[in-house]
C-alpha positions in Angstrom: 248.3 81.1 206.8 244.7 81.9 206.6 242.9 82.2 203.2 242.2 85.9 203.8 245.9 86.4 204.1 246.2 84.4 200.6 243.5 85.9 198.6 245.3 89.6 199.5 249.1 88.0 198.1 247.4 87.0 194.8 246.4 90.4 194.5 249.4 91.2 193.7 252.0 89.8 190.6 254.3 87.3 191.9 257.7 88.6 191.6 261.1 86.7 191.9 262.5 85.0 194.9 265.5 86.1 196.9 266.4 83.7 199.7 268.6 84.6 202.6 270.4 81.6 203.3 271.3 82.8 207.4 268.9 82.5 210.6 268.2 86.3 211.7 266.2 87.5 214.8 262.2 87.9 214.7 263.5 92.0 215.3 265.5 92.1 212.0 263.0 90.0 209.9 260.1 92.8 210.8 262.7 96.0 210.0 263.1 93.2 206.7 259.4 94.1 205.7 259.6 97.9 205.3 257.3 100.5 206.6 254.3 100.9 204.9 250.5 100.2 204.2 249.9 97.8 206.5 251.8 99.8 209.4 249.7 102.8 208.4 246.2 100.8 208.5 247.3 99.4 211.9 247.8 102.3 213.2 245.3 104.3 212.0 242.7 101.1 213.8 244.4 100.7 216.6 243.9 104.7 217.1 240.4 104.2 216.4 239.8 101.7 218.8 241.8 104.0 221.3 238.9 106.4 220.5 235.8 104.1 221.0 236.8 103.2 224.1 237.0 107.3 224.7 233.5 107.2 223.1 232.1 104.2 225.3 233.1 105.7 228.6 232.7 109.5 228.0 230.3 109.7 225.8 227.7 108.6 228.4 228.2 112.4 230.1 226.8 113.6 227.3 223.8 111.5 227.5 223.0 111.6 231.4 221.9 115.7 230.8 219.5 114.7 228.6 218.1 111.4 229.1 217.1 112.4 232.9 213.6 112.8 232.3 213.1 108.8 229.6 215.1 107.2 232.2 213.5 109.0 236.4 217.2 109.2 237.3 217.7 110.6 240.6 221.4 112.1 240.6 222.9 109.4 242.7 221.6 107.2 239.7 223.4 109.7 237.5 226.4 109.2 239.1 226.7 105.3 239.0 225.7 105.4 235.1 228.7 107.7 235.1 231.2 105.5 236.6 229.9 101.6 235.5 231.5 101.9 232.3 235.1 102.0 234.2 233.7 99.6 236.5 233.3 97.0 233.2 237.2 98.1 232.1 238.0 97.4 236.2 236.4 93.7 236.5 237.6 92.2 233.0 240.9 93.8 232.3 242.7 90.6 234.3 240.9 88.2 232.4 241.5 89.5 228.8 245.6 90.3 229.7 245.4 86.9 230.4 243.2 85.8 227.5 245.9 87.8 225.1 248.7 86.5 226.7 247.7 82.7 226.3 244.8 82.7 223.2 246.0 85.4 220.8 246.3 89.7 220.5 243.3 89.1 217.7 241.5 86.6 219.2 240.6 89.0 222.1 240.1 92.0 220.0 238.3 91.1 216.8 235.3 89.4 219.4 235.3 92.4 222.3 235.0 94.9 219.3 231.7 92.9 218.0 229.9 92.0 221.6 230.7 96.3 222.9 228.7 97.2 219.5 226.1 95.2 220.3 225.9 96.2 223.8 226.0 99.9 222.6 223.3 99.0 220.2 220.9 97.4 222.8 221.1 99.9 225.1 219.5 102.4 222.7 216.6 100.7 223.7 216.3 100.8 227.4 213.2 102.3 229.0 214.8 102.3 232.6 218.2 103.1 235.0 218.7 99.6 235.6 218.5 98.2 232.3 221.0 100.5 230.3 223.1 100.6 233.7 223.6 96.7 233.2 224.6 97.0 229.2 226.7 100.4 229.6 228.8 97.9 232.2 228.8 95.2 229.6 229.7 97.9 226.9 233.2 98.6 229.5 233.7 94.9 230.0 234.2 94.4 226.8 235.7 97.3 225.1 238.4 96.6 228.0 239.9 93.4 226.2 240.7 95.8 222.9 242.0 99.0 224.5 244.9 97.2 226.5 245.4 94.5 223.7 245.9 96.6 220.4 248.8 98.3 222.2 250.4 94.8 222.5 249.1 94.2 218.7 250.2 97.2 217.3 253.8 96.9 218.8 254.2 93.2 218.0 254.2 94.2 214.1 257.0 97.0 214.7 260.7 96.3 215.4 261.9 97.9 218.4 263.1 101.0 216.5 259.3 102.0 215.1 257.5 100.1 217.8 257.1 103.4 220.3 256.7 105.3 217.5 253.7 103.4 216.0 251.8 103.1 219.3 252.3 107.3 219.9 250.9 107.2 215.9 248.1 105.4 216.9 247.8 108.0 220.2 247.8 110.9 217.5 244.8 109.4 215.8 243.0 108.6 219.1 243.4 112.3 219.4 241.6 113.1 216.4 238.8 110.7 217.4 239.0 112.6 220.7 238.2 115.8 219.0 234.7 114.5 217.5 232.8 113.3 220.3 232.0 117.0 221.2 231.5 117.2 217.2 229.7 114.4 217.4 227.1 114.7 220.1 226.5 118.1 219.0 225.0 117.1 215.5 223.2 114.2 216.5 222.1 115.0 220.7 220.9 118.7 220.1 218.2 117.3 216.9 215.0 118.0 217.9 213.4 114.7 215.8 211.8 112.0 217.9 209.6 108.9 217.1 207.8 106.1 219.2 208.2 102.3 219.0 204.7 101.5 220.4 206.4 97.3 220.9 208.1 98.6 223.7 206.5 101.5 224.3 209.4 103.8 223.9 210.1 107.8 222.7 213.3 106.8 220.5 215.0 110.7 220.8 218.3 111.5 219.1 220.8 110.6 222.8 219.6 107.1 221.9 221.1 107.2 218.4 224.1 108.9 220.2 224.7 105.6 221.8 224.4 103.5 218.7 226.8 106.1 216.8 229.2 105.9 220.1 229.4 102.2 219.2 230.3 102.2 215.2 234.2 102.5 215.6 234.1 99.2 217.7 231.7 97.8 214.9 234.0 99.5 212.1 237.3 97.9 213.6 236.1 94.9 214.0 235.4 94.1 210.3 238.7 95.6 209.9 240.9 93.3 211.3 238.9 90.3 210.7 241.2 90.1 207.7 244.8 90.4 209.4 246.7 88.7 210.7 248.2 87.3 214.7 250.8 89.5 215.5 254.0 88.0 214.2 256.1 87.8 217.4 253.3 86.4 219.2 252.8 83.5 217.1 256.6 82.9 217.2 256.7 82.8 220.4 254.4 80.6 220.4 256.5 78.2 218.6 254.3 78.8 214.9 257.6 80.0 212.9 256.6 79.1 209.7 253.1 81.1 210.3 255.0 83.8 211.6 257.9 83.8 208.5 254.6 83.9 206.4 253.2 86.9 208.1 256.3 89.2 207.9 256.3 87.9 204.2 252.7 89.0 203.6 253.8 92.3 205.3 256.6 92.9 202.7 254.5 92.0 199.9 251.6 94.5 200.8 254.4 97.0 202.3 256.2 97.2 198.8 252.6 96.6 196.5 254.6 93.6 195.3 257.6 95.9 193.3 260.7 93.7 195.0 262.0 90.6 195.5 259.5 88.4 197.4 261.0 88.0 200.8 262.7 84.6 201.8 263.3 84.2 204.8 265.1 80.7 205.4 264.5 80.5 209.7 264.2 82.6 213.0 266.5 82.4 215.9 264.8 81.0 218.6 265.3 83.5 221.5 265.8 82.5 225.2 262.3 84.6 225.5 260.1 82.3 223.1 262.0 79.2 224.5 260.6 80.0 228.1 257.3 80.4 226.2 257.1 77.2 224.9 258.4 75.3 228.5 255.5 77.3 230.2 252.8 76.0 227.6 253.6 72.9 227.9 253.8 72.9 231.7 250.6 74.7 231.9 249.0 72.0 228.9 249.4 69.0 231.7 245.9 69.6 232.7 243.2 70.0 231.8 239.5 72.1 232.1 238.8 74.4 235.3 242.1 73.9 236.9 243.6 74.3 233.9 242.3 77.6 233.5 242.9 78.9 236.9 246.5 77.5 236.6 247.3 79.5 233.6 245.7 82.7 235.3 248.2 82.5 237.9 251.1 81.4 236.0 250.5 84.5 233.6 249.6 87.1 236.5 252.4 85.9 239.1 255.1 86.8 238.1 254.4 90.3 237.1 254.3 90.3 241.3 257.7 88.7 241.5 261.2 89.6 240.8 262.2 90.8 238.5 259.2 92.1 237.6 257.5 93.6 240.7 259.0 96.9 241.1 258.4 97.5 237.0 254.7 96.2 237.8 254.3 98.9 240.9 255.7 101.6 238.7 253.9 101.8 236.0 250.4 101.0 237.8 251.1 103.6 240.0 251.8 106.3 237.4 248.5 105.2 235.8 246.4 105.3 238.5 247.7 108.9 239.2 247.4 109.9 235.5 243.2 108.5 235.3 242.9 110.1 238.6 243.1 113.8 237.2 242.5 113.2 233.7 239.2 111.2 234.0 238.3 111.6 237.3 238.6 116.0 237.3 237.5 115.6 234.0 233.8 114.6 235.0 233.2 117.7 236.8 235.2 119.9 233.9 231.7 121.0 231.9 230.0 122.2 235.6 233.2 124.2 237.0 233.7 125.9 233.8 230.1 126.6 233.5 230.5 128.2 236.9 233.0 130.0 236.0 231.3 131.3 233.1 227.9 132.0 234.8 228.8 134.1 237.6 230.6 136.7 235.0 233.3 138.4 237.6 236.4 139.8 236.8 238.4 138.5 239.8 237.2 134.9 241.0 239.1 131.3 241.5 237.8 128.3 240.5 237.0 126.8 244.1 234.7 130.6 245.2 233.2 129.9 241.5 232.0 126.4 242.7 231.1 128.1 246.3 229.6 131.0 245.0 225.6 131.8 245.6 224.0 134.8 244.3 222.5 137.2 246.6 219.3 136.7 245.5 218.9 133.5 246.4 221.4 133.3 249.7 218.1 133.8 251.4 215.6 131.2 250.4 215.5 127.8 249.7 216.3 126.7 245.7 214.4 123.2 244.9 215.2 121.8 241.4 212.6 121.2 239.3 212.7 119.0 236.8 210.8 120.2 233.4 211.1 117.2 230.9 210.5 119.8 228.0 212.2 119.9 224.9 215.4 122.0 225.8 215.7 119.7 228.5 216.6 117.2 225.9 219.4 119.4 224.5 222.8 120.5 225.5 224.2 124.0 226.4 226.7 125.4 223.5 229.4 126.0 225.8 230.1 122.4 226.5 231.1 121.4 223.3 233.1 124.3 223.0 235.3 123.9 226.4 235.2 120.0 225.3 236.5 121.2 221.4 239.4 122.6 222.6 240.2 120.3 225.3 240.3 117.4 222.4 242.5 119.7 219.8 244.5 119.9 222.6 245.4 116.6 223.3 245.2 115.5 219.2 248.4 118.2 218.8 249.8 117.5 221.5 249.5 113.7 220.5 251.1 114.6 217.0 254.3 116.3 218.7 255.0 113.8 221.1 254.5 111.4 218.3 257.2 113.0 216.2 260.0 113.6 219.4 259.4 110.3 221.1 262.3 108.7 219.6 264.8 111.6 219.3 264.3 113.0 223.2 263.3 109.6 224.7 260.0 108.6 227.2 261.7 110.3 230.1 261.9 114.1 229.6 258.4 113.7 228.3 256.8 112.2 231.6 258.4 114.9 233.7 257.5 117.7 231.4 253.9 116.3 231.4 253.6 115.4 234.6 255.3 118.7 236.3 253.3 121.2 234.0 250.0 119.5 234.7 250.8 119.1 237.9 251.5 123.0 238.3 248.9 123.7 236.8 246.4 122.4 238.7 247.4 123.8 242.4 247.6 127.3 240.6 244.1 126.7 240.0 243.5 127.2 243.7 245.2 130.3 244.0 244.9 132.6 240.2 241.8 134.5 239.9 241.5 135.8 236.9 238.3 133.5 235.3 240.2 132.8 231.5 243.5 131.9 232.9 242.1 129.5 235.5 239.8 127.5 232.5 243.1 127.5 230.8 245.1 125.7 233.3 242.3 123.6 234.5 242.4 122.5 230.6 246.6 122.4 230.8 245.9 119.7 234.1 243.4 117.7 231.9 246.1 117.0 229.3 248.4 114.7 231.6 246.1 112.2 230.0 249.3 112.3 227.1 250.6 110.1 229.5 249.0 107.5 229.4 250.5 106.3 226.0 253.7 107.3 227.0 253.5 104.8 230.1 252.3 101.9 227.9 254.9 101.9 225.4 257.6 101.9 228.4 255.5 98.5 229.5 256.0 96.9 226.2 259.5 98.1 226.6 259.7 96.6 229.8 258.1 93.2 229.7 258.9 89.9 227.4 256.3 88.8 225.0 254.6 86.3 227.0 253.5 89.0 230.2 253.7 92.0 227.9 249.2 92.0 227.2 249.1 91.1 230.8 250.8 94.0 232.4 249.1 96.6 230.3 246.2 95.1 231.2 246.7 95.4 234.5 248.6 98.9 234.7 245.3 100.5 232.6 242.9 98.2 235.3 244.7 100.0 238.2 244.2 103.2 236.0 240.8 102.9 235.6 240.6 102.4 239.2 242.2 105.9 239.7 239.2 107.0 237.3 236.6 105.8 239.6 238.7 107.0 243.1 239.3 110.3 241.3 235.4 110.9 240.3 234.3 109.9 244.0 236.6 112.4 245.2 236.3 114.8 243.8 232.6 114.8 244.0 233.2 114.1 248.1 235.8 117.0 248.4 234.7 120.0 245.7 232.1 121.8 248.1 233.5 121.0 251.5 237.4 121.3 250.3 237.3 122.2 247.3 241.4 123.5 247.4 242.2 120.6 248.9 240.8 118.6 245.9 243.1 120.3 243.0 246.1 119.9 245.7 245.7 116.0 245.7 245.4 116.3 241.8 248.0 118.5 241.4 250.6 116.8 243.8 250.0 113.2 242.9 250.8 114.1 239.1 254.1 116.1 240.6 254.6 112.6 242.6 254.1 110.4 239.0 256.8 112.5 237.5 259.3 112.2 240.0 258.8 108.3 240.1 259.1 108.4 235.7 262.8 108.5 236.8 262.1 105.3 239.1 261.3 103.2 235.3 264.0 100.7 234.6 265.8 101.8 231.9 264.1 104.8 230.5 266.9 106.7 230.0 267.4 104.6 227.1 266.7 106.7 223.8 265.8 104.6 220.4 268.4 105.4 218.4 268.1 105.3 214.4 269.6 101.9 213.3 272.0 101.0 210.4 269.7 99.1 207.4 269.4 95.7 208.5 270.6 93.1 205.9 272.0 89.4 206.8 275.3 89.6 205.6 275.9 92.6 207.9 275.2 89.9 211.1 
């Protein structure tokens, strides 16, 4: 056990020993610990993380308005500093699934939290397209091996019983973090301070220290966990039992601020799960450097393309490229089609002859942009935040509910519901005219991003231990790439078709709840167990 873990047990008084004398399962040894502080800090950082990963990705439409004119970006420029943050998640989510599933859930995250603050932090700095395109993709890289791994963290602390329910806790807070970015850019982007660095040359304007406050959670978590713990269940399976007995131990001590028994826990069965663990470690161990490596890639990414696994592995990466296809990829035109909405100030208009629509004053002439690089150029309009505001209290309620039902009504009923409503919403958006009901459904088909959680704690559910980091990994790297396809096409589509581009959003979400019923066992509710003792096994 690390000295970290050692120095936080002699906090508190050491109290009198209870052994159980009979072997119980790693499941019944972590409902053994209790629920309580440390469940509450995990979730409450893994929900943080959650949010800097929000805050790493979408934060950077926030800065592209304003940071035009310091950076000469043309607006094909704009739109690939848009997008290289996903393209970051896209290229390392393989490798760090595979990292967790072979090195360690912490020693993937703790790192990845460090290196994306530093990127964030550097690229405060650049002077040009090029240079802060290059860190923003390092920024996504490594944000990408904490965003798919705490889920695996997080649930690997839990029993099954409070495992979905932690990781839609952790959703909840993300929600929260959600709703300050608009918050957040507001009070630091629209400052009019500025100062030059004459080393480098460089205004230093408040969207650079955006950037550098976009990057603190990562920084914040990091130092966070740097005193916890491996996950339990992954050390165990791992074949560490005594580290892992002495985890769920400092659990219960911290759990109950030292007021019971201290927990003895005499052994672990040995499932077949950690058992297959162990044979592919050692089969993998047999050689050694590059090949090696490459060898325990596949071995850890194969057989999520093999039966049994392959139809679970289609599923949920197919729902999760449809859910980042609407929710990130309509959500990067959101700000302009509401502001069109909002501009042209008519009572009867859809959302598609708002994005068509010319005034008659200037049918007639040719408009040429002009770029002035004054000082409202360098500020946002009031009514982003605002559309942005609600779209985050949005999703941190709607978080909080699903949070609280998740176990009583099951994963199920929740996809469709999502997944249908959204889905409606959206192709009503081609055909409603009246201006405040179409902003509100366009928000309605933004929220299908609930999913998203929903999806990943069916993946734990659905995968052992030893492939569980790996297929989030992997679902959320196909997700991202909806992001990317979803951006592109929208952008193609919106002003030659634009109907036809809430249609394909609208539809493919329709399509994601239909296959929710497709999800091996997800009919499966969590019921509320009997309290676990030994003598009751």
């Amino acid at each position: 056990m690390s000295s970290a873990m050692e120095n936080a047990i002699e906090v508190i008084p050491e109290p009198k020993h209870v052994n159980y004398q009979r072997s119980i399962t790693l499941d019944d040894a972590l409902s053994l610990t209790k629920f309580g502080k440390v469940n509450y800090f995990l979730i409450i950082v893994a929900g943080t993380i959650l949010a800097a990963v929000l805050l790493e990705t979408l934060g950077i439409s926030y800065v592209i308005p304003v940071a035009r004119c310091d950076l000469e970006m043309t607006t094909q420029e704009k739109g690939v500093l848009s997008a290289v943050s996903f393209a970051g998640i896209i290229v390392s989510s393989h490798l760090w699934g595979f990292l967790a599933d072979t090195r360690g859930r912490k020693k993937v995250i703790v790192p990845t939290l460090f290196l994306t603050f530093f990127c964030s932090f550097i690229s405060s700095f650049s002077t040009n397209f090029w240079l802060i395109t290059v860190l923003r993709f390092f920024a996504g890289f490594f944000i990408s091996g904490s965003s798919a791994t705490i889920y695996a963290y997080v649930g690997e602390f839990h029993n099954r019983r409070n495992g979905s329910r932690a990781i839609m806790g952790a959703s909840f807070v993300f929600g929260i973090g959600c709703l300050m970015l608009p918050a957040i850019a507001y009070f630091v982007i629209n400052q009019e301070w500025e100062f030059t660095i004459p080393l480098v040359g460089m205004v230093y304007r408040p969207w650079r220290l955006f950037l550098v406050v976009c990057g603190m959670p990562s920084l914040v978590c990091g130092l966070a966990l740097c005193r916890f713990p491996e996950s339990p269940k992954f050390v165990f399976m791992q074949g560490k039992k005594d580290e892992a007995i002495e985890t769920i131990q400092w659990m219960h001590k911290l759990n109950t601020s030292g007021k019971e028994a201290k927990l003895q826990i005499v052994s672990i069965i040995d499932e077949t799960e950690a058992q297959q663990t162990k044979a592919r470690r050692k089969e993998a161990g047999a050689t050694k450097g590059f090949v090696a490596l490459m060898k325990l890639m596949w071995n850890q990414t194969a057989p999520l393309f093999m039966t049994p696994y392959l139809n679970k592995t289609a599923i949920v990466c197919v729902l999760q490229f449809g859910i980042y296809l609407t929710s990130n990829g309509m959500y990067m035109f959101f700000p302009y089609i509401v502001n069109r909405i909002a501009e042209i100030k008519m009572d009867r208009i859809t959302a598609c002859n708002a994005v068509r629509f010319i005034p008659e004053e200037l049918a007639a002439v040719n408009v040429t942009e002009v770029l002035e690089c004054d000082s409202q150029s360098q500020k946002l309009d009031i009514s982003t935040y605002e559309h942005s505001f609600i779209l985050e209290l949005m999703y941190a309620l709607g978080f909080a509910v699903i949070g609280l039902v998740i176990n009583a009504v099951g994963k199920l009923p929740i996809l469709v519901f999502v997944f249908v409503s959204c889905g409606v919403s959206g192709i009503l958006m081609v055909y409603i005219d009246v201006p405040a009901l179409v902003i509100w459904l366009y928000l309605i088909l933004l929220t299908c991003g609930f999913c998203i959680s929903v999806v990943n704690a069916a993946t734990i559910d659905l995968f052992p231990t030893n492939l569980r980091a790996m297929a989030v990994c992997i679902s959320l790297m196909c997700g991202r790439a909806g992001s990317v396809v979803g951006a592109n096409m929208v952008g193609l589509l919106l002003d030659s078709n634009c109907e036809l581009t809430f249609w394909i959003s609208g539809a493919s979400l329709i399509g994601c709840g239909v296959l929710s019923f497709f999800i091996p066992n997800i009919y499966k509710r969590t019921i509320t167990e009997p309290r676990v003792s030994v003598s009751s096994r």
